[in-house]
N, C-alpha and C positions, 0 to 999 in steps of 0.2 A: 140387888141389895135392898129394893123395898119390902115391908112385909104388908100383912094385913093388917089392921085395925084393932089394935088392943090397949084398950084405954089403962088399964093396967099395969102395964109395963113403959117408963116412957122411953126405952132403949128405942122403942118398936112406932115407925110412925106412919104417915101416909101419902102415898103415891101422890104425886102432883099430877094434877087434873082430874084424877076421879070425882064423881059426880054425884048425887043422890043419896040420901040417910045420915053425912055427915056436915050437916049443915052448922058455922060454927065452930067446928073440930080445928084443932091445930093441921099444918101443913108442913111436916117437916122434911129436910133434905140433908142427909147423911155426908159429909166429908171430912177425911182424914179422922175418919172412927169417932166424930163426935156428930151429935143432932141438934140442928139448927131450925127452930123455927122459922120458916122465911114468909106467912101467910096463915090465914084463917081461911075456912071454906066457907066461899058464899051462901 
């Protein structure tokens, strides 16, 4: 259910633990069909 990085859409968010380029970036975790920020990337 994760996708890839598109800052444009915020349906769409990012993988927990990827590493490198999105320094900053929200960190979101999909449940029960909504998205939760739960983190920034260091």
């Amino acid at each position: 259910m994760w996708h890839d990085p598109d800052r444009s859409d915020p349906r769409v968010g990012y993988k927990i633990g990827t590493d490198g380029g999105d320094s900053g970036a929200p960190v979101w975790e999909f449940k029960d069909g909504y998205a939760y920020i739960i983190g920034i990337h260091a």
